[in-house]
N, CA, C and O atoms as CSV, one atom per row, in Angstrom:
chain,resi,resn,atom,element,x,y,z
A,1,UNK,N,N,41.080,33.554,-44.500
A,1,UNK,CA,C,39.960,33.179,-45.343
A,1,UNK,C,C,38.848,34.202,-45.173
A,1,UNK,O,O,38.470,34.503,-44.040
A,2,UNK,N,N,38.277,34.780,-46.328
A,2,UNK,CA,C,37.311,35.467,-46.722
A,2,UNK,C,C,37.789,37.438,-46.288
A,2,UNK,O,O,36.949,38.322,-46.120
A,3,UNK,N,N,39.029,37.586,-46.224
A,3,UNK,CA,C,39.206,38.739,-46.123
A,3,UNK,C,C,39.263,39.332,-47.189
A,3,UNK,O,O,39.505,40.536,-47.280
A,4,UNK,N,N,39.115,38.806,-47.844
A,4,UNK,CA,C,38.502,39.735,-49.394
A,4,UNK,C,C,37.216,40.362,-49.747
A,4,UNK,O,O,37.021,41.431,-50.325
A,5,UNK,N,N,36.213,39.334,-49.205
A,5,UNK,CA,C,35.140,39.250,-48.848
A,5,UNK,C,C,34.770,40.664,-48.367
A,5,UNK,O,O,34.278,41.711,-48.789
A,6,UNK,N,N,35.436,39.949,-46.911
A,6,UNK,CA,C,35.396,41.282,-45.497
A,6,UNK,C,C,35.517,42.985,-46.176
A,6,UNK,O,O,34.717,43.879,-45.899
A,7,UNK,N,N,36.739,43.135,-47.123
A,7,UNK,CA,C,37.435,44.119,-47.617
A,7,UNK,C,C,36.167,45.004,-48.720
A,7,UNK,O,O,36.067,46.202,-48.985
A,8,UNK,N,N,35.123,43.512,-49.277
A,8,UNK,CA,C,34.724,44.065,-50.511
A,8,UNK,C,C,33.190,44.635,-49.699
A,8,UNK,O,O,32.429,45.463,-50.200
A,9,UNK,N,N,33.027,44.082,-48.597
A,9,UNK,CA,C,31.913,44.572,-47.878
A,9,UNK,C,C,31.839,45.702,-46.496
A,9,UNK,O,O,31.012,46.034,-45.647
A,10,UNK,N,N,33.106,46.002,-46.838
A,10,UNK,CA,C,32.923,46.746,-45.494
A,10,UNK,C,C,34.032,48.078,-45.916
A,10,UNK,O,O,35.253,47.982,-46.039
A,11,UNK,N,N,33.270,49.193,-46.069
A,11,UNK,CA,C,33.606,50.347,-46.667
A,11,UNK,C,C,34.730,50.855,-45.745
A,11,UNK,O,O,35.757,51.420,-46.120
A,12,UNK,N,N,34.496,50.663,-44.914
A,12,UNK,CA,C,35.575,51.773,-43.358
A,12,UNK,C,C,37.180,50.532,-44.040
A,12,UNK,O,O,38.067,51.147,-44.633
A,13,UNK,N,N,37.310,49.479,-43.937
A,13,UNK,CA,C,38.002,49.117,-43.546
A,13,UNK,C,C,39.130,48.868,-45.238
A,13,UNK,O,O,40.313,48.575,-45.412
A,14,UNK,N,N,38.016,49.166,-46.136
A,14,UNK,CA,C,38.595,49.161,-47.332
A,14,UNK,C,C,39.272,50.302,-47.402
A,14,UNK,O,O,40.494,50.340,-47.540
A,15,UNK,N,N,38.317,51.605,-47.287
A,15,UNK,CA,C,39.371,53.060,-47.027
A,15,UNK,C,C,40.804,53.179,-46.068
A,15,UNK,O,O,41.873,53.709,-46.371
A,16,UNK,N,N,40.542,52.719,-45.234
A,16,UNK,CA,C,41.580,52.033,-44.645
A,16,UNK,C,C,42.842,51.562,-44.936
A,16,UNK,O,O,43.909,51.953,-44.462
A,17,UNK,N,N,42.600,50.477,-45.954
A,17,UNK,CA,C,43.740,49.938,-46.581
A,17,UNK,C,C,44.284,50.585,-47.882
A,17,UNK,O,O,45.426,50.423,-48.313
A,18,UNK,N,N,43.193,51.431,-48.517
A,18,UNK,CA,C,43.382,52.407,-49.473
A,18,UNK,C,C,44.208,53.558,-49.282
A,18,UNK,O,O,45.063,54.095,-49.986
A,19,UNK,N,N,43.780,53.776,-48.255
A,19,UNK,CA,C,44.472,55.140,-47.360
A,19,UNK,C,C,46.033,54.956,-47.024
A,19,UNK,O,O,46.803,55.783,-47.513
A,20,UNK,N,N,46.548,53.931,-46.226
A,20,UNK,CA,C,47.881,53.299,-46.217
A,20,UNK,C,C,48.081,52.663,-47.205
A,20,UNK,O,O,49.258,52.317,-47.103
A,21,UNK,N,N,47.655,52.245,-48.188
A,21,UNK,CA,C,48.204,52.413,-49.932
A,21,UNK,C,C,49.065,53.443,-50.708
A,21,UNK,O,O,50.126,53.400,-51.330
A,22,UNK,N,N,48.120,54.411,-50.391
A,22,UNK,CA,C,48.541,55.512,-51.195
A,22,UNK,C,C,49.541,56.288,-50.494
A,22,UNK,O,O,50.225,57.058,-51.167
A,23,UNK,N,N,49.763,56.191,-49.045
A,23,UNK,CA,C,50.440,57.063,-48.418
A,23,UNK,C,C,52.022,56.229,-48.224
A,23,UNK,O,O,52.878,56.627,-47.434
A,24,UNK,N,N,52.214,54.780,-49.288
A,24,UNK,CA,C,53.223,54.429,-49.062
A,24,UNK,C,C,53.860,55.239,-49.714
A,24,UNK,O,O,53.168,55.767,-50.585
A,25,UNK,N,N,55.422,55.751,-49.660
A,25,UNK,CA,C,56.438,56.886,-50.299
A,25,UNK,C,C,56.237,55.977,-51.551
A,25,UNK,O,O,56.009,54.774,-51.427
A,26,UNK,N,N,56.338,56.653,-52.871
A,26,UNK,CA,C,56.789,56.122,-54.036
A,26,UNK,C,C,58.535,55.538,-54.236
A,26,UNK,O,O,58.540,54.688,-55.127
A,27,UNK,N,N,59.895,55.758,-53.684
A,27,UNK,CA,C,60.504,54.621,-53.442
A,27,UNK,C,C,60.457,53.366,-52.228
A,27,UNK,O,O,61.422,52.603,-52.264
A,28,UNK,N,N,59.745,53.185,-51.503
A,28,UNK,CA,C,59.195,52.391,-50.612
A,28,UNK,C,C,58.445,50.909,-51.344
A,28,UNK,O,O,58.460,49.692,-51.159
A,29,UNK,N,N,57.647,52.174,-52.512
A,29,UNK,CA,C,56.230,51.234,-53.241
A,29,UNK,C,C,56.885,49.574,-53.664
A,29,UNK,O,O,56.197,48.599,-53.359
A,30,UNK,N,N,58.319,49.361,-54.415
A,30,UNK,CA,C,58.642,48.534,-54.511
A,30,UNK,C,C,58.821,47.507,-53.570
A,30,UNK,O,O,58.274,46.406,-53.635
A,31,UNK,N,N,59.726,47.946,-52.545
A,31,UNK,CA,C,59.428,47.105,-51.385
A,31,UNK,C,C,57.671,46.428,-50.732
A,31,UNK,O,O,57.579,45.661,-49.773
A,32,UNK,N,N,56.872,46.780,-51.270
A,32,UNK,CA,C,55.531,46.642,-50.370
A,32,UNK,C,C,55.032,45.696,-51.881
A,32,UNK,O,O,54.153,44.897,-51.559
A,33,UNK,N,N,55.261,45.637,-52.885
A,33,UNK,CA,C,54.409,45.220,-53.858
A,33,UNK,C,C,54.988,43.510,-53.743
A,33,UNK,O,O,54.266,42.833,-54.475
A,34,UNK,N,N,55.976,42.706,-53.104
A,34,UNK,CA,C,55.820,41.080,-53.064
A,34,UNK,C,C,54.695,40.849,-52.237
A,34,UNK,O,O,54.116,39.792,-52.483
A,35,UNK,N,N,54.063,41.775,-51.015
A,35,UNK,CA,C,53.525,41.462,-49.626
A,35,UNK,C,C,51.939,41.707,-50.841
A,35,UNK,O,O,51.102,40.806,-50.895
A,36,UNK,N,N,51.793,42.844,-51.588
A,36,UNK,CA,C,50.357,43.208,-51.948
A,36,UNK,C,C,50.394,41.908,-52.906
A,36,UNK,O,O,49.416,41.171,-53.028
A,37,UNK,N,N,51.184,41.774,-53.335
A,37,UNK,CA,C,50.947,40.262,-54.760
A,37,UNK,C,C,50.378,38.757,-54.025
A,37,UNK,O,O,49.574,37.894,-54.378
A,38,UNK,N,N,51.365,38.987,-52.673
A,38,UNK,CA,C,50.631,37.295,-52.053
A,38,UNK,C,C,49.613,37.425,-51.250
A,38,UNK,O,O,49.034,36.481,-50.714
A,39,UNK,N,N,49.332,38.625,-51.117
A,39,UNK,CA,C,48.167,39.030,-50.170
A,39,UNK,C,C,46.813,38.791,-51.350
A,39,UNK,O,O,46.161,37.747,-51.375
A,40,UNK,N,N,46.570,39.916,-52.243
A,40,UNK,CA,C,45.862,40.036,-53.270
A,40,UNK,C,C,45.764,38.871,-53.954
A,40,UNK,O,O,44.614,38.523,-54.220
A,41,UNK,N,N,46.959,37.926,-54.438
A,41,UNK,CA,C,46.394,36.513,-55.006
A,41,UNK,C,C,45.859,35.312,-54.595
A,41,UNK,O,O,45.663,34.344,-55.329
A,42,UNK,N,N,45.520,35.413,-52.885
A,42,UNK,CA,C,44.948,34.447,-52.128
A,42,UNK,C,C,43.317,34.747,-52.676
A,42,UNK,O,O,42.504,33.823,-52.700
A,43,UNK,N,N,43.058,35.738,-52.981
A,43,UNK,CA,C,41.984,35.925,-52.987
A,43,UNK,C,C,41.001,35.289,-54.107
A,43,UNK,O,O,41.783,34.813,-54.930
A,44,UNK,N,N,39.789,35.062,-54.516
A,44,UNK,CA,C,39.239,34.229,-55.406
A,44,UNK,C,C,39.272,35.523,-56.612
A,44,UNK,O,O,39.220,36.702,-56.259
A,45,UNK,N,N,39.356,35.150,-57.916
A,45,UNK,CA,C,39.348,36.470,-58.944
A,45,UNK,C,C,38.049,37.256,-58.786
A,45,UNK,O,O,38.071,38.487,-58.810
A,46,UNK,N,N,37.037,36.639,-58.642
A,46,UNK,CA,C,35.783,37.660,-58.421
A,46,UNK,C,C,35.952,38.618,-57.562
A,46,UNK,O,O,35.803,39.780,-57.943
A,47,UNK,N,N,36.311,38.320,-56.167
A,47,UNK,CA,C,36.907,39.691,-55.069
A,47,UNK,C,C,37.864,40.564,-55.744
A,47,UNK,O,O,37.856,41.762,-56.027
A,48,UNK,N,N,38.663,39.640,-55.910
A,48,UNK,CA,C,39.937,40.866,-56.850
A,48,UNK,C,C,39.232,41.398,-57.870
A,48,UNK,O,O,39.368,42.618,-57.770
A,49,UNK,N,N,38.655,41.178,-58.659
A,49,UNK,CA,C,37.812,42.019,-59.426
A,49,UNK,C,C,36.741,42.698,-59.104
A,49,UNK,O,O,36.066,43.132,-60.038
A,50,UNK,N,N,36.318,42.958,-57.749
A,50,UNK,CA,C,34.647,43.649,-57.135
A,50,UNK,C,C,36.210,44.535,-56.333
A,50,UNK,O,O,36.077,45.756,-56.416
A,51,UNK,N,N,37.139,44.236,-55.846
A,51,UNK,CA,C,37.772,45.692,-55.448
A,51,UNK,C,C,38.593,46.244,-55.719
A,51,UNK,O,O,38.971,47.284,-55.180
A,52,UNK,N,N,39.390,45.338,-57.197
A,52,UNK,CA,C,39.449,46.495,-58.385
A,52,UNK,C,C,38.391,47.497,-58.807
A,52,UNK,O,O,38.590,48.575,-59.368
A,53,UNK,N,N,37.800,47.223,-58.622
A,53,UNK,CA,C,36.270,48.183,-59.089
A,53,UNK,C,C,36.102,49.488,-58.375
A,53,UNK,O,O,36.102,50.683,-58.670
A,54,UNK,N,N,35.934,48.622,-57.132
A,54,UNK,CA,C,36.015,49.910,-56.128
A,54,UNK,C,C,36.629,50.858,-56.030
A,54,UNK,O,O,36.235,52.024,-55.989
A,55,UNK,N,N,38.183,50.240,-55.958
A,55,UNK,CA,C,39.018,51.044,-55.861
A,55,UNK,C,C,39.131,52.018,-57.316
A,55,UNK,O,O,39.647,53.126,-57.167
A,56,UNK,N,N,38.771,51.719,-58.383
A,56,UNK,CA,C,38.926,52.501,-59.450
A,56,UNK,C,C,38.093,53.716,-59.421
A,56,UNK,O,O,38.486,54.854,-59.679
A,57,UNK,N,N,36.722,53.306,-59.028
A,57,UNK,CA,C,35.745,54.550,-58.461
A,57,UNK,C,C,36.231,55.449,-57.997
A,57,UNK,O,O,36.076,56.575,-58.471
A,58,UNK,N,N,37.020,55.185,-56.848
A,58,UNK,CA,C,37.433,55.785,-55.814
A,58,UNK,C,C,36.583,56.154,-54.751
A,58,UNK,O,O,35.416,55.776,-54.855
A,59,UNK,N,N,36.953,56.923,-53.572
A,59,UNK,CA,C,36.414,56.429,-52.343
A,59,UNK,C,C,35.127,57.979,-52.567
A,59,UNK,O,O,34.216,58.139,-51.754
A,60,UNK,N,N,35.286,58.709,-53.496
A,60,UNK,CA,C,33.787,59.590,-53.759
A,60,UNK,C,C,33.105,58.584,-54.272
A,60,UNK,O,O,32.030,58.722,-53.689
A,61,UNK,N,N,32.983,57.619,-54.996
A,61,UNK,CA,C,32.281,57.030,-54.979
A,61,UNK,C,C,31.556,55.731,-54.256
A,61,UNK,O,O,30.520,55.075,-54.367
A,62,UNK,N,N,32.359,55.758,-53.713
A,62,UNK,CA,C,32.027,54.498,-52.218
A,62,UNK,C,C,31.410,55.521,-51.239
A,62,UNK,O,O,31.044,54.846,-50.277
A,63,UNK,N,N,31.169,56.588,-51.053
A,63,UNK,CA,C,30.429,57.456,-50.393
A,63,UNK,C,C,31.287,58.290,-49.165
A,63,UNK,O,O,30.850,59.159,-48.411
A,64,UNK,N,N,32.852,57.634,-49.248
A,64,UNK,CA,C,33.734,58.568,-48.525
A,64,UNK,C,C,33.279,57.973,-47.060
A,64,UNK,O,O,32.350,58.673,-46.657
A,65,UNK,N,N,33.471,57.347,-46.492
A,65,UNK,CA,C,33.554,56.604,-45.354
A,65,UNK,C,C,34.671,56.683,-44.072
A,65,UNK,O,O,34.409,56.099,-43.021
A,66,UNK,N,N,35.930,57.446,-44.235
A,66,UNK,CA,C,36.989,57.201,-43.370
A,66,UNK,C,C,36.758,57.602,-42.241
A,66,UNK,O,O,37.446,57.221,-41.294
A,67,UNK,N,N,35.607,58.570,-42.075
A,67,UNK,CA,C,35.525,59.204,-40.938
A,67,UNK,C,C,34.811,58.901,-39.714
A,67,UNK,O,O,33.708,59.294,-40.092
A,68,UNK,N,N,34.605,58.479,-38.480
A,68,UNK,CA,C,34.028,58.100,-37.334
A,68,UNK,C,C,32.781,58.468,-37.486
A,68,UNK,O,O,32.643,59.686,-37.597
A,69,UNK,N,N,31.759,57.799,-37.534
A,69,UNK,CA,C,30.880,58.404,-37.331
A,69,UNK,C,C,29.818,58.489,-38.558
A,69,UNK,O,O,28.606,58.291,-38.468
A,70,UNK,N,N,30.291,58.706,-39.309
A,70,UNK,CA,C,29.382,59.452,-40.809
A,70,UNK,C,C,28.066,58.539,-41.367
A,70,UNK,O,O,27.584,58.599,-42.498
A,71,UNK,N,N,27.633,57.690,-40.263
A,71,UNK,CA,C,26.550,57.136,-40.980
A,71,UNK,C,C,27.044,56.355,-41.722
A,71,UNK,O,O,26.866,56.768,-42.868
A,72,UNK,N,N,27.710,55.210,-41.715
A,72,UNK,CA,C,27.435,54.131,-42.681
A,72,UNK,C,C,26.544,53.081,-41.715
A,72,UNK,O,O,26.479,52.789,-40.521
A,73,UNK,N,N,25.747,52.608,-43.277
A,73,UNK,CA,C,24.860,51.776,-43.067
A,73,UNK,C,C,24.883,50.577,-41.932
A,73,UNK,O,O,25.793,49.755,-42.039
A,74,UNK,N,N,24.097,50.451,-41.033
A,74,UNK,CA,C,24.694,49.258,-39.888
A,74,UNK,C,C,25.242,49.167,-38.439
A,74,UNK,O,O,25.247,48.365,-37.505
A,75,UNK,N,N,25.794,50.662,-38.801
A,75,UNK,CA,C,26.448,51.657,-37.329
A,75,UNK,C,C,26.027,52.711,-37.550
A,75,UNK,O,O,26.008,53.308,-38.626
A,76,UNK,N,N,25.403,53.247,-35.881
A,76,UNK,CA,C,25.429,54.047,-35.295
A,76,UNK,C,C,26.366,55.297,-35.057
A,76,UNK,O,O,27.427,55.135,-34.452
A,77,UNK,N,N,26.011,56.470,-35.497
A,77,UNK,CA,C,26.799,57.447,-35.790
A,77,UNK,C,C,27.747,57.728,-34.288
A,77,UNK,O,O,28.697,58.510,-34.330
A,78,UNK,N,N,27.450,57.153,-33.254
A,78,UNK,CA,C,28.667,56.963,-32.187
A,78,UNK,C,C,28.476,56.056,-31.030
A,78,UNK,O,O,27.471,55.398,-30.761
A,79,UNK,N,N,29.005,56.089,-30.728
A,79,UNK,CA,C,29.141,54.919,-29.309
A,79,UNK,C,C,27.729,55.298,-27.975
A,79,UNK,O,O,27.350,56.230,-27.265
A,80,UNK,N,N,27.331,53.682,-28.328
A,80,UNK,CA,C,25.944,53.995,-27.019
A,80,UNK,C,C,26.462,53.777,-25.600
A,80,UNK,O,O,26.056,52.674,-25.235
A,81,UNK,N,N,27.236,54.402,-24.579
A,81,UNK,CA,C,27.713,53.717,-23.562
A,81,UNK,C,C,26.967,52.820,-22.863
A,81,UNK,O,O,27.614,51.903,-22.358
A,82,UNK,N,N,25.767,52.823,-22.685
A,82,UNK,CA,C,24.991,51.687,-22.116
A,82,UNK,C,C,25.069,50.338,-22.934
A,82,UNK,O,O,25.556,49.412,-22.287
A,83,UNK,N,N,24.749,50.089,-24.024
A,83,UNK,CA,C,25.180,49.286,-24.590
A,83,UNK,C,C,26.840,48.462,-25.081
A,83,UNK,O,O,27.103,47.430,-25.698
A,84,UNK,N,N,27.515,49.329,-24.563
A,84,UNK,CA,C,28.787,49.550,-24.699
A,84,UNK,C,C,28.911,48.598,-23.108
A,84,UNK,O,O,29.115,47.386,-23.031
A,85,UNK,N,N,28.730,49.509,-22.012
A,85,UNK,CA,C,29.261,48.792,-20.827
A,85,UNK,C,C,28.206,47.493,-20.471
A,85,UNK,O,O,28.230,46.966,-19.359
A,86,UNK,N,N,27.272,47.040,-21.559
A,86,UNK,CA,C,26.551,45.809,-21.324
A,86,UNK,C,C,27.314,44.359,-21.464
A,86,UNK,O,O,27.218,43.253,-20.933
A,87,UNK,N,N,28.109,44.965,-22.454
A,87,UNK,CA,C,29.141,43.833,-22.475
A,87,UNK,C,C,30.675,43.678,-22.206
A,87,UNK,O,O,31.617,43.127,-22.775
A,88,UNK,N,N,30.496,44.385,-21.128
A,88,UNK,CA,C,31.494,44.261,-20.128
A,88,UNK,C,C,32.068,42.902,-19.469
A,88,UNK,O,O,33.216,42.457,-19.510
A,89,UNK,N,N,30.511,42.200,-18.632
A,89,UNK,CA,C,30.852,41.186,-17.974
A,89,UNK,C,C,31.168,40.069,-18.994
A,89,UNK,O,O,31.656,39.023,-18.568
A,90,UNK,N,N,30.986,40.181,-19.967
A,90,UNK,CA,C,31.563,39.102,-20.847
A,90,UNK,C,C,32.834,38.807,-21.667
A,90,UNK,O,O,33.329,37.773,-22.116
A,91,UNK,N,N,33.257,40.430,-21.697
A,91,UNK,CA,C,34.279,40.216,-21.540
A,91,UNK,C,C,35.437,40.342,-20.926
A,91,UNK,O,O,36.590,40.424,-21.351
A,92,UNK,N,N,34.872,40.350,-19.624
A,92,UNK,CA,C,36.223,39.778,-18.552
A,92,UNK,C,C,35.711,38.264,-18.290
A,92,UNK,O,O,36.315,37.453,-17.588
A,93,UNK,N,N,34.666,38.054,-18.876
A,93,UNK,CA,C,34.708,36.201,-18.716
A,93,UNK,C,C,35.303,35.878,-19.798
A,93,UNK,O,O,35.828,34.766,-19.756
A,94,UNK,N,N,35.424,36.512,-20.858
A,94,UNK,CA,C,36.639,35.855,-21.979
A,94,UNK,C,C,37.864,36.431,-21.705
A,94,UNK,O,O,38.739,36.088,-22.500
A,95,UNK,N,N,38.204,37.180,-20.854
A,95,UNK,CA,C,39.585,37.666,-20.210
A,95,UNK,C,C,40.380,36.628,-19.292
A,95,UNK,O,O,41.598,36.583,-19.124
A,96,UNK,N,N,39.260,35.691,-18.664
A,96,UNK,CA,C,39.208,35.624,-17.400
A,96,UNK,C,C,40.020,36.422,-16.440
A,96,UNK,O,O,41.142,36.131,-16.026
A,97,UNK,N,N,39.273,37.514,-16.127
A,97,UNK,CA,C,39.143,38.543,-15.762
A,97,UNK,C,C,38.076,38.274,-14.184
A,97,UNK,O,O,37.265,37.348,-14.208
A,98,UNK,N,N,38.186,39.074,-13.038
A,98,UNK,CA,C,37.342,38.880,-12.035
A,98,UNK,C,C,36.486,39.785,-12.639
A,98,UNK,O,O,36.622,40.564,-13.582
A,99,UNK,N,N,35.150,39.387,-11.543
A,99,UNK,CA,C,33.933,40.520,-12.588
A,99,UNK,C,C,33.335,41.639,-11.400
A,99,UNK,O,O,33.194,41.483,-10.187
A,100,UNK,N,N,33.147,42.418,-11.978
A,100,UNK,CA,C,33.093,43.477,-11.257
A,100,UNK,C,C,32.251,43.338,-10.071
A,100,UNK,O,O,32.412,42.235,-9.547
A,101,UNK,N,N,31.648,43.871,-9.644
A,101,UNK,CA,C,31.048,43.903,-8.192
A,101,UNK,C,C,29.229,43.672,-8.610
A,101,UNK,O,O,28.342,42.959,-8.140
A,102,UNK,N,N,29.288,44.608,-9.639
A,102,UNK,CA,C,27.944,45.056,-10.228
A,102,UNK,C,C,27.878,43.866,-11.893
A,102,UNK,O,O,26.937,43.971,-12.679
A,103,UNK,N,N,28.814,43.042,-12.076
A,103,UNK,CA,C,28.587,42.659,-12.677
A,103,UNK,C,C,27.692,41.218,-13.012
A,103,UNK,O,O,27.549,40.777,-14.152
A,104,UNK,N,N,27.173,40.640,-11.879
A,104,UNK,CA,C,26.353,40.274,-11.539
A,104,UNK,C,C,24.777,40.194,-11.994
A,104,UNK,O,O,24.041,39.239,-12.245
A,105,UNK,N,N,24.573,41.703,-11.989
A,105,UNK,CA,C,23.785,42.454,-11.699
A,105,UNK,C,C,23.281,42.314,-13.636
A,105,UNK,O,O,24.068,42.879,-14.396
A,106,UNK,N,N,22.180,41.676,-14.224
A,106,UNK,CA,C,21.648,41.616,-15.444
A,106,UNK,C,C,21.202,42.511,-16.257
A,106,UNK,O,O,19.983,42.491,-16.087
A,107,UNK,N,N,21.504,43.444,-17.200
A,107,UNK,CA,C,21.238,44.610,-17.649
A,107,UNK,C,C,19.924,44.293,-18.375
A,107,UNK,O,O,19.708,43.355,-19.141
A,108,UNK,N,N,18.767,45.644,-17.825
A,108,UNK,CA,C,17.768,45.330,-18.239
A,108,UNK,C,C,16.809,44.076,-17.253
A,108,UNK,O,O,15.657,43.794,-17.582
A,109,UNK,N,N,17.363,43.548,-16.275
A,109,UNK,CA,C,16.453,42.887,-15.584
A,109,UNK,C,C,16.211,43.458,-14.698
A,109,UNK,O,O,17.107,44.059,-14.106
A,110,UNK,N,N,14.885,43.494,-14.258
A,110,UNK,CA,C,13.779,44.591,-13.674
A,110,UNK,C,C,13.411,43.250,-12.011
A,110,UNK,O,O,12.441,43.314,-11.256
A,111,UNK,N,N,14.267,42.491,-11.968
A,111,UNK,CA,C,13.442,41.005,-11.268
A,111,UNK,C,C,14.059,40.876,-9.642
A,111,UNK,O,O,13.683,39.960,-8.910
């Protein structure tokens, strides 16, 4: 539910599926088109029609997104490791995972 949604709002992940679209072999394509029909018709017609759209543009016009990094809107052109290893201890508490030594230790508390 709502991966259409997801697909019609989120540029990286649409190129994505665009990208392994096009790179299926043309005798292959038959085989893959029952999986794109029940996939694509879960969806409500308005999505299927906002990424028909898209996709007709094509991805110069979606601003070309595939690449790590390039500034799309929302993310950070790369990985902050401090912020990155902040949420560490949480997730080895959703691992249950033991927690590190230092994990204890409150990022950003000065106390």
């Amino acid at each position: 539910s709502g991966g259409g949604l997801l697909l019609l709002h989120d540029e990286r992940l649409l190129a994505l599926v665009d990208a392994w679209l096009t790179g299926v072999p043309a005798d292959a394509f038959t085989d893959v088109l029952p999986l794109l029909r029940r996939t694509f018709s879960a969806y409500e017609p308005g999505v299927r029609r906002g990424l028909g759209e898209l996709v007709r543009r094509g991805p110069e016009a979606r601003g070309r997104v595939t690449t790590a990094g390039s500034g799309v809107p929302g993310f950070a052109a790369g990985l902050d490791p401090v912020r990155a290893d902040a949420v560490l201890p949480v997730v080895r508490l959703l691992l249950g995972r033991h927690p590190a030594p230092d994990d204890n230790d409150l990022v950003g508390a000065d106390t």
